[in-house]
C-alpha positions as CSV (number, residue, x, y, z in Angstrom):
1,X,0.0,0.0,0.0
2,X,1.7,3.8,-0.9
3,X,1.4,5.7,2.1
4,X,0.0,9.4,1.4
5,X,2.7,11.8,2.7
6,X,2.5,15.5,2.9
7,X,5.8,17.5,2.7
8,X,6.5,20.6,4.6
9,X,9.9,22.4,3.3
10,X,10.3,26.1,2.3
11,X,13.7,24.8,-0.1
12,X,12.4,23.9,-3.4
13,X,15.4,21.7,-3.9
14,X,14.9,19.5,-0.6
15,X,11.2,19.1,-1.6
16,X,12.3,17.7,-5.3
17,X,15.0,15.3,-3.6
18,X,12.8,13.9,-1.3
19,X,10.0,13.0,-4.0
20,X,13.0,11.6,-6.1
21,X,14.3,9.6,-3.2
22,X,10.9,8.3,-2.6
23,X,10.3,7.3,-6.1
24,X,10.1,3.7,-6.2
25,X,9.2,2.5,-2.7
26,X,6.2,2.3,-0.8
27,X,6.3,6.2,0.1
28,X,4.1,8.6,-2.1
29,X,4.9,12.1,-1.8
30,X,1.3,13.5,-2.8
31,X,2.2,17.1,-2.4
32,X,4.8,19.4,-0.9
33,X,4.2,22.8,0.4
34,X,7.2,25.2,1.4
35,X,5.2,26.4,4.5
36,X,3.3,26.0,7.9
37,X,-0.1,28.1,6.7
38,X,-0.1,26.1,3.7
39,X,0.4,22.6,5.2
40,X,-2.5,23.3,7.7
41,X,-4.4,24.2,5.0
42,X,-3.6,21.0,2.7
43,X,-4.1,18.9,5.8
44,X,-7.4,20.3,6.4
45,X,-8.7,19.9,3.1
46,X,-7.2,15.9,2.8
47,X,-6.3,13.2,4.5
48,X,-2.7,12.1,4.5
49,X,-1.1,9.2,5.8
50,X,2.2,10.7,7.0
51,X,3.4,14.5,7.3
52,X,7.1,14.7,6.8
53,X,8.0,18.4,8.0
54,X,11.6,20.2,8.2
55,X,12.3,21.6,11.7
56,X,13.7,24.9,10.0
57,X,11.8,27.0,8.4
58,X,11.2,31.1,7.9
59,X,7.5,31.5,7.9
60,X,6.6,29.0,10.8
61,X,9.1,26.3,11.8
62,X,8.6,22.8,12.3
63,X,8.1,22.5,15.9
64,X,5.3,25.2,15.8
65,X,3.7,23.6,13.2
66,X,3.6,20.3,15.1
67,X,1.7,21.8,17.7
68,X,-0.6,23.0,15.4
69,X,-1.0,20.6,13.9
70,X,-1.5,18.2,17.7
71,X,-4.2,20.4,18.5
72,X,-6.2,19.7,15.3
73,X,-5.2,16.0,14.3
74,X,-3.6,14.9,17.2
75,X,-3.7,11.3,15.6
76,X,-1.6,12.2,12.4
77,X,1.7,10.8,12.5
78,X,4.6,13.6,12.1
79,X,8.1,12.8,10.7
80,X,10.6,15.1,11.2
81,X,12.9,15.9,7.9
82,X,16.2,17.6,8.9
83,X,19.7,18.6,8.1
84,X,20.6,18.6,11.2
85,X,21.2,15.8,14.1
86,X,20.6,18.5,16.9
87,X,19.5,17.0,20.0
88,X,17.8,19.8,21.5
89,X,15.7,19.6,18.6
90,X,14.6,15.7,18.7
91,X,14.0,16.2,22.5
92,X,11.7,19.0,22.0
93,X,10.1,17.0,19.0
94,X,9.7,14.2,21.6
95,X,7.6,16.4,24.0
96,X,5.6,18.1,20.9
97,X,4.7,14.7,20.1
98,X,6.7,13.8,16.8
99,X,6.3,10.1,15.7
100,X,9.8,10.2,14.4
101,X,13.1,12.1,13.4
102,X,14.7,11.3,10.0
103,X,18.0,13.3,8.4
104,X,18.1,14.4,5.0
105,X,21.5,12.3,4.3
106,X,19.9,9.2,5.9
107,X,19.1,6.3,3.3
108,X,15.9,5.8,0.8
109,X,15.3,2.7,2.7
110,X,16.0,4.5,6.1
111,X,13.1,7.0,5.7
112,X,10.8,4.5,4.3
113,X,11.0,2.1,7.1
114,X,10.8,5.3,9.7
115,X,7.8,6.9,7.6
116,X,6.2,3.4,7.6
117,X,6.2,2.4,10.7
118,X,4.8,5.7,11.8
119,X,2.1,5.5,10.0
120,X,1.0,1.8,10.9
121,X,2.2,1.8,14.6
122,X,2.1,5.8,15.3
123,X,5.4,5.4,16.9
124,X,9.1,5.9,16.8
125,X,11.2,3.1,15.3
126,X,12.2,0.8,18.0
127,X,16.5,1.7,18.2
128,X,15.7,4.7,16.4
129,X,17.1,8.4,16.9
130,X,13.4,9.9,18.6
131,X,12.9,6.3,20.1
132,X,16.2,6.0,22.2
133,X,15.8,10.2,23.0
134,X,12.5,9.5,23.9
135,X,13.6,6.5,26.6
136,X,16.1,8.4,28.0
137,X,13.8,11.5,28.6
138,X,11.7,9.3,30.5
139,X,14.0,7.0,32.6
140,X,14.2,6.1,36.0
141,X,17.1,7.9,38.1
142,X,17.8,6.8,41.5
143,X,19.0,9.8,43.8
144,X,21.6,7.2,45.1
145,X,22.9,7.2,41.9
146,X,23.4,11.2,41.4
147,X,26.6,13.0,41.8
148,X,27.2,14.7,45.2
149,X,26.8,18.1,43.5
150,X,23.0,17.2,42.6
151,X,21.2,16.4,46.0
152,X,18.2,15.5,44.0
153,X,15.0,13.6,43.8
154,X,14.3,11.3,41.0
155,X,11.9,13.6,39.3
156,X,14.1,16.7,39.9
157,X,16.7,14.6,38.0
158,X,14.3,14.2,35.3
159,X,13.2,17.2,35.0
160,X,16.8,18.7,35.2
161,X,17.4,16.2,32.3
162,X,15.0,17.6,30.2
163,X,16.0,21.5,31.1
164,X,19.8,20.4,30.0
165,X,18.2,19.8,26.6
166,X,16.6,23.1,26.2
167,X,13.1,22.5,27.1
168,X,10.5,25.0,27.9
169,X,8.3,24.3,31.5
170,X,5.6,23.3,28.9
171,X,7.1,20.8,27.1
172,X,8.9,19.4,30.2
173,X,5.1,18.8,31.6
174,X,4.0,16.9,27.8
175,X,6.9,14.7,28.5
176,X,6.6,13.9,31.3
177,X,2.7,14.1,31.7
178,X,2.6,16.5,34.1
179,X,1.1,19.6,35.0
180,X,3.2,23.2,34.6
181,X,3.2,24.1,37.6
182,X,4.8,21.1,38.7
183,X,7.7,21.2,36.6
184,X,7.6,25.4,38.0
185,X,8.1,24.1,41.2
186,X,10.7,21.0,40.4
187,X,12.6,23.7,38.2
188,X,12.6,25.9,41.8
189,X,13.5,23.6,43.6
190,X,16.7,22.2,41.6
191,X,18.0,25.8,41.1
192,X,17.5,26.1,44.9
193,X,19.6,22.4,45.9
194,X,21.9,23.4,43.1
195,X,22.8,26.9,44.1
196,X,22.5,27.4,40.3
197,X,21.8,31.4,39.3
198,X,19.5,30.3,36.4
199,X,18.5,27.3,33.8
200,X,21.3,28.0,31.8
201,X,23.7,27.7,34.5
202,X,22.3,24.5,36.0
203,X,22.0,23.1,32.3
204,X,25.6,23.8,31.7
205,X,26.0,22.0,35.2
206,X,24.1,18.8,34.1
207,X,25.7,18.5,30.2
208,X,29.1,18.9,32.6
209,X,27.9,16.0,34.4
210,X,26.8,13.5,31.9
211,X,23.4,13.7,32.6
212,X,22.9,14.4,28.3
């Protein structure tokens, strides 16, 4: 079966490549659009299997679009389509809600298998870039296990995890399903065990420490 995908890239030349790539397998690039208002609008108008979006892009970019696109179809499996192998970006696609994270440079086969499997399973590839991010985000960490300079509970360590990659409160509470104003007062409380000034200084902190 040819799996109706929707692509989402303001450079002509990526959106060409990626239909060539595609040619042949079980992927069908049924139309490509070079931005957000225009995607929402084809996606509105037609189903689609799959919608394989690039992260950066001038009018809206990827990650905003996602959202939009959760809060209409929050169903429709999403593919990321990037240049880069950025982790802050695949951790925020993980909290957004992003079946999957593919590069441009990765394989014809590579993409088909991702793009297929989110479609028929509306998940990450098991192994896969989003899939081993996405486990990570949400593991287990045992206080007794935390450096001395991170007096932490589990969930602060968590949630410290999550603000070394760059996450907003919001996305740190989609991750880990819960509410804002729990993260607010996790974030509080870790600055506060830390001695950290800000975020950014207890981020630093945790990359320091292996925690990403």
């Amino acid at each position: 079966m040819s799996l109706k995908t929707l692509v989402v890239d303001d450079h002509e030349a990526a959106r060409i490549g990626i239909a060539q790539l595609m040619d042949g397998t079980s992927v069908s690039i049924a139309k490509s659009v070079c931005d957000g208002e225009s995607a929402l609008h084809c996606i509105n108008e037609e189903e689609f299997d799959v919608i394989l979006i690039d992260v950066q892009m001038k009018k809206m970019d990827g990650l905003a679009l996602l959202e939009e696109i959760r809060g209409e179809h929050p169903e429709l499996p999403v593919v990321f389509f990037s240049a880069y192998d950025y982790p802050v970006y695949m951790a925020r696609a993980v909290a957004n809600g992003a079946q999957d994270y593919v590069l441009k440079s990765d394989r014809s086969d590579v993409i088909e298998r991702v793009i297929k499997h989110a479609s028929e399973h509306r998940t990450s590839c098991p192994g896969g870039r989003l899939d081993q991010l996405r486990n990570q985000l949400i593991e287990s960490i045992k206080s007794k296990d935390l450096p001395e300079a991170f007096p932490l509970t589990g969930r602060e360590a968590q949630v410290l995890r999550h603000v070394a990659y760059g996450l907003s409160n919001r996305e740190i509470a989609k991750s880990l399903s819960i509410s804002v104003e729990t993260v607010k007062e996790h974030v509080q409380n870790i600055l506060r065990k830390t001695g950290a000034s800000d975020r950014t200084d207890v981020a630093v902190r945790a990359v320091r420490q292996g925690f990403v």
